[in-house]
N, C-alpha and C positions, 0 to 999 in steps of 0.2 A: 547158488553162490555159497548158501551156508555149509552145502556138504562138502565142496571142494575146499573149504576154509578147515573143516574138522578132519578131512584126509591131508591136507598138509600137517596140521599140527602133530595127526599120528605120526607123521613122518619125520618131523624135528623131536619128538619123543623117540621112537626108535634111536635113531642116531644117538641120540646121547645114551642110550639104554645098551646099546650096542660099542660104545666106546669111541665114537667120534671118526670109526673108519669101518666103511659099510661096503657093501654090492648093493647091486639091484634088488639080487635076489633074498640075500639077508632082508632087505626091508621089507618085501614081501611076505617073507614067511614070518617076518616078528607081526604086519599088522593086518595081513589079508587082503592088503592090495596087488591089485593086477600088475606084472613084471611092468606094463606100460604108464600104468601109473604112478607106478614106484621108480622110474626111471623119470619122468615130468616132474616127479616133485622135487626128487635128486638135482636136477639140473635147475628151477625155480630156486631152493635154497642156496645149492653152492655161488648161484650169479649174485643172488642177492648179501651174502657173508662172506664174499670167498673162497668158496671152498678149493679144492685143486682133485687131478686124476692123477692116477697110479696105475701101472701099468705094469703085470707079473711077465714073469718069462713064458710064460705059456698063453700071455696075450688075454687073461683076463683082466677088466678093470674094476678098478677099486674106486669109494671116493672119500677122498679125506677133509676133514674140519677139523678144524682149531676145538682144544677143551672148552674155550668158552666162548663156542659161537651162540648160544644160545644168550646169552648177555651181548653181545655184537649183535643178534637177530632183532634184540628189543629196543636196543639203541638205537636201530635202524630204522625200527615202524617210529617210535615215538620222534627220532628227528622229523621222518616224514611227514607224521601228524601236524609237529610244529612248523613245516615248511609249508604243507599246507596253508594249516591258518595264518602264520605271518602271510604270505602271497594275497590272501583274500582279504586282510587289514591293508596292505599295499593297493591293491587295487582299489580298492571303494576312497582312504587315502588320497591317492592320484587323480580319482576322478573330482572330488573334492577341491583340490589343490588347481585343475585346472578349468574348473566353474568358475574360482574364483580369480585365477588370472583374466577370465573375461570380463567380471563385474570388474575389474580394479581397470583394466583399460578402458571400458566404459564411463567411470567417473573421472576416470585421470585426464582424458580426451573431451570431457563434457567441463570439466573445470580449466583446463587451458584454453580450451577455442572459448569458454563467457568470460575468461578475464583478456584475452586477445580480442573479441569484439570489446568489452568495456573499455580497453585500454585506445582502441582506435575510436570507438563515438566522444570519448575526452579528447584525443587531440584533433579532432573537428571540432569538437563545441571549443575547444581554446583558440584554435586558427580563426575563428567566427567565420565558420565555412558550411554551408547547412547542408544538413546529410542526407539523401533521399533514401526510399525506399528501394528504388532502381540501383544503387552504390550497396545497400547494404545487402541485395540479393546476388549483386556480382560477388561480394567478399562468401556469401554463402557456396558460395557454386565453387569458389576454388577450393573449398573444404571438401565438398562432393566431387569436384574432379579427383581429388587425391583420394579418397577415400576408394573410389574406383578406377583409378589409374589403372590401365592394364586390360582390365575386364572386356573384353570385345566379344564378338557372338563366338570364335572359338574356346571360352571358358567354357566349363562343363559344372563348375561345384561355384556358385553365386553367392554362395553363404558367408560374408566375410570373416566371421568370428570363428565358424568352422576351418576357416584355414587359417586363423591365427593359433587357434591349436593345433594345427597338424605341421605350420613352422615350430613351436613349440616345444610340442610333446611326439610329434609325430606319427605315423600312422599304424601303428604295431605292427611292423617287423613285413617284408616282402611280400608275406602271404605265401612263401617257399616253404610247405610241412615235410622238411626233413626227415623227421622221425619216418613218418610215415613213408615217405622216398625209400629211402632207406630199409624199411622193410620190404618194399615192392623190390627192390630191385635181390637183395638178397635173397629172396623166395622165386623169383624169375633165375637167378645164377642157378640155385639148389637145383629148380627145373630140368632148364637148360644140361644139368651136368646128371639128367638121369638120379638123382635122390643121392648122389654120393659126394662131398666136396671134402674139400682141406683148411686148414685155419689162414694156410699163406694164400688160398682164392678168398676169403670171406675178408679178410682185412681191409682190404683197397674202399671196400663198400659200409664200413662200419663207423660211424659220428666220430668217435673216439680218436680214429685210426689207429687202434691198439696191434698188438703181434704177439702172440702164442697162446696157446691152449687156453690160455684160460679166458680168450676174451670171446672163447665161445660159448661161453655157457648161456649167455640172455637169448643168443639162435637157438642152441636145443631148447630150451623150454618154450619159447615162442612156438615152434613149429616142429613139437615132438621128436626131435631128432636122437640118435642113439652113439656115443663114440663106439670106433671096432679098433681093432690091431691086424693088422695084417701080416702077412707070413715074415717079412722082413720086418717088422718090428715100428711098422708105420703108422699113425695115428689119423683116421678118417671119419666121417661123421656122416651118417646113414641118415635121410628122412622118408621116413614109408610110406607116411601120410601124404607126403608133396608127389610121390610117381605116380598117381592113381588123376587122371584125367580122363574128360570129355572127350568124343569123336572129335577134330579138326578142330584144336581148344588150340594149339599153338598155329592155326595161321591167322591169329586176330590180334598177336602181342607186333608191338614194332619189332622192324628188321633188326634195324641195330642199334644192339645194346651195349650201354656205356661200359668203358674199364673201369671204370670208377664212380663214387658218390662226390657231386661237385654240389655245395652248399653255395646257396646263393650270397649275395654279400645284401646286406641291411642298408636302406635306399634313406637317405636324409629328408623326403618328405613322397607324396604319391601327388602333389598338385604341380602343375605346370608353369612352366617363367611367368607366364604370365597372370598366375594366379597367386603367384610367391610375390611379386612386384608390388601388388599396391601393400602388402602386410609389412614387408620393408621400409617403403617409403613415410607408411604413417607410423612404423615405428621409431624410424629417426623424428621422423616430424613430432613425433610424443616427447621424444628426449630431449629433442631441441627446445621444442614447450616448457617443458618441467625445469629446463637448466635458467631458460631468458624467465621465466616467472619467478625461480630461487633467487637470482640474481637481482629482478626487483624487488621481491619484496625486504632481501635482508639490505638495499639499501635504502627505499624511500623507507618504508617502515619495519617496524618492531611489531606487527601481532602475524598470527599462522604462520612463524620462521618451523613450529615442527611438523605440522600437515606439509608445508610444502617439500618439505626436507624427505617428507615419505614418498609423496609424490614424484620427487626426483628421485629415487631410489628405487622405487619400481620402474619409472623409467631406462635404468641403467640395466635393471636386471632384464626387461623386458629384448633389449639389446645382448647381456653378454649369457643368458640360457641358450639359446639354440646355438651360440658360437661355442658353449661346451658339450652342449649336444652333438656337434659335428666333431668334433675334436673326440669325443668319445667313441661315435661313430666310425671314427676312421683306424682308432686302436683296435674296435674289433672285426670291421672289415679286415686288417692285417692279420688278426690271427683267425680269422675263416679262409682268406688267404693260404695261410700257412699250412692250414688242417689239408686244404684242396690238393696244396705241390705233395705235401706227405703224403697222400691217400694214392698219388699219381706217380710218385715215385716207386709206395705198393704193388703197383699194376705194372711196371716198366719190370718190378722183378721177379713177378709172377709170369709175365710174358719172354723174361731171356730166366729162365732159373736157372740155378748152382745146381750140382750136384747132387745133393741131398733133395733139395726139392724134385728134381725129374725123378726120384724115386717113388718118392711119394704121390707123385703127382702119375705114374705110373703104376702104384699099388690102388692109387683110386680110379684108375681107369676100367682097372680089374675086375676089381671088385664090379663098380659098375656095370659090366659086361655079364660078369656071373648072374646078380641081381635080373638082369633081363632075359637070360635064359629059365632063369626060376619063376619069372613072369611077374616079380616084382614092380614093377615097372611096364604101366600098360593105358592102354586108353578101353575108355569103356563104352565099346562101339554097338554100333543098335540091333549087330545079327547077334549079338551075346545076351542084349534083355528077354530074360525068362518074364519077369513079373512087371508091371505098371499099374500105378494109381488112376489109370484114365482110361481103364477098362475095365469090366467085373471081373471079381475073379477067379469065379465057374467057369467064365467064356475062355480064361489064359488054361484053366487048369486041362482043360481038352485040348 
């Protein structure tokens, strides 16, 4: 990790040593890295700053940065840094934050039901009506009916308070790893198209759903890829490393593959009706507690008007957070939404192209084709192993 940290740096050194508009090969010959190296790191920088391609008449490319990517490249890590640590002060924060929604329902719930029993054993002892033990376990049991309201043998998660944070705070996000989708599926395309594609096929499949040249550069560096030009002045992106497969490696991926990257939409909790129901119920019943308690005490008396004043107030909020949690929830299901028709729109115009595009999209066929007659593109099948680690290698070499 340290070496490939010290060969990038050669590489943003060169560049700027070189005037902020390099080749491959220029940066090879300034630091002694391999054309393929020097090309990974070309394409790691320019996603990372910006950079852009150029493209000579005679179809070699260039790649340019700004004079001061090198202060752009440092802004970059140290935002990172700080996004970093803020995210890790948020998290531990949040966990913090919803420890303590549980202690506070815990006491807010324990102080409404002993002053709701106290308030009922005084008006028996004022009716001169004697209270049994039998009467005060029935008043017990309506607490416990409510408290498990709902709960029947097809619950799965028993844990009440566990799912009062997950109405809450919720349960982080689908469990749909996009990113990672998203590479799979784009390194299945690259596959699929023989190591050769175009920026209007990679779009449809990309988080962003960005369009043009430049929103390939985080694919080339991911998976080594190489831009070319083709005889009509086509721009296409080569991966060498992706043509080279196992014997019968493609009959184990699924038949069919999507036109597009569809991002899941972000689910308002993972527990079920009836696992949401009794967290509802006792939380009205909380609120309703907290408001009929504020309400006595500021009128028979004047002491705990601001304990209970808090106590009603966590009540309220314990009601109106998950109603802005859904409310939030459903602004950003709308723009994952949004990203989905865009990314699908993508695909509808990859699939009928214009003009310009059937050219391109025909220079990458080409190529393609050539590549496989150069043998670029190949599987590495078992009558072709010369050598194996699972046999000595006297016995191979006869």
């Amino acid at each position: 990790m340290k070496d490939k940290e010290e060969e990038k740096q050669k590489t943003i050194r060169a560049i700027n040593d070189l005037g902020c508009r390099v080749t491959a090969a220029d940066v090879a010959t300034k630091t002694g890295l391999s054309l393929s190296d020097s090309n990974k790191y070309l394409n790691l920088i320019a996603s990372e700053v910006g950079g852009h391609l150029e493209v000579s008449s005679l179809g070699d490319i260039a790649y340019k940065f700004s004079n001061s990517f090198q202060n752009v490249y440092l802004a970059t890590g140290i935002k990172a840094s700080l996004q970093y640590l803020l995210n890790r002060l948020a998290t531990i924060l949040f966990f913090i934050f919803k420890i303590s929604f549980g202690l506070l329902l815990l006491i807010s719930l324990t102080v409404v039901v002993c002053v709701i029993m106290s308030f009922m054993f005084m008006t028996s002892a004022t009716s001169n009506k004697p209270s049994s033990r039998r009467d005060l376990a029935l008043d017990l049991k309506v607490f416990h009916d409510l408290l498990f309201w709902g709960t029947g043998k097809s619950s799965t998660r028993k844990n009440f308070f566990l799912n009062c944070f997950s109405v809450l705070f919720g349960d982080g996000g689908s469990g749909d790893n996009v990113e990672e989708k998203q590479w799979q599926l784009i390194a299945r395309l690259i596959r699929n198209n023989d190591g050769v594609v175009t920026s209007e096929q990679l779009a449809p499949y990309l988080i962003k759903s960005e369009t043009g040249e430049d929103s390939v550069f985080p694919v080339l560096s991911r998976f080594d890829g190489t831009p070319e030009v083709s005889e009509r002045g086509s721009i296409v992106y080569v991966f060498p490393s992706l043509q080279v497969s196992a014997e019968n490696q493609t009959q184990s991926e699924p038949a069919v593959f999507p036109q597009y990257l569809q991002e899941a939409e972000q689910p308002f909790s993972t527990l079920t009706k009836d696992e949401i129901n009794p967290v509802i119920g006792l939380a009205c019943f909380n609120f309703l507690g907290t408001l009929w308690l504020a309400f006595t005490v500021h009128r028979l008396v004047r002491i705990y008007q601001m304990q209970v004043d808090i106590l009603l107030a966590y009540g309220l909020l314990f009601v109106i957070i998950p109603m802005l949690r859904w409310a939030y929830l459903l602004r950003g299901n709308a723009s994952i939404s949004s990203r989905n028709h865009r990314r699908q729109a993508l695909a509808q115009a990859i699939a009928t192209p214009d003009a310009a595009t059937q050219i391109k999209l025909a220079d990458r066929k080409q190529l393609a084709e050539a590549n496989k007659l150069l043998g670029q593109s190949h599987s590495v099948v078992a009558e072709s192993i010369i050598y194996t680690t699972d046999k000595d290698a006297l016995e191979q070499e006869f």
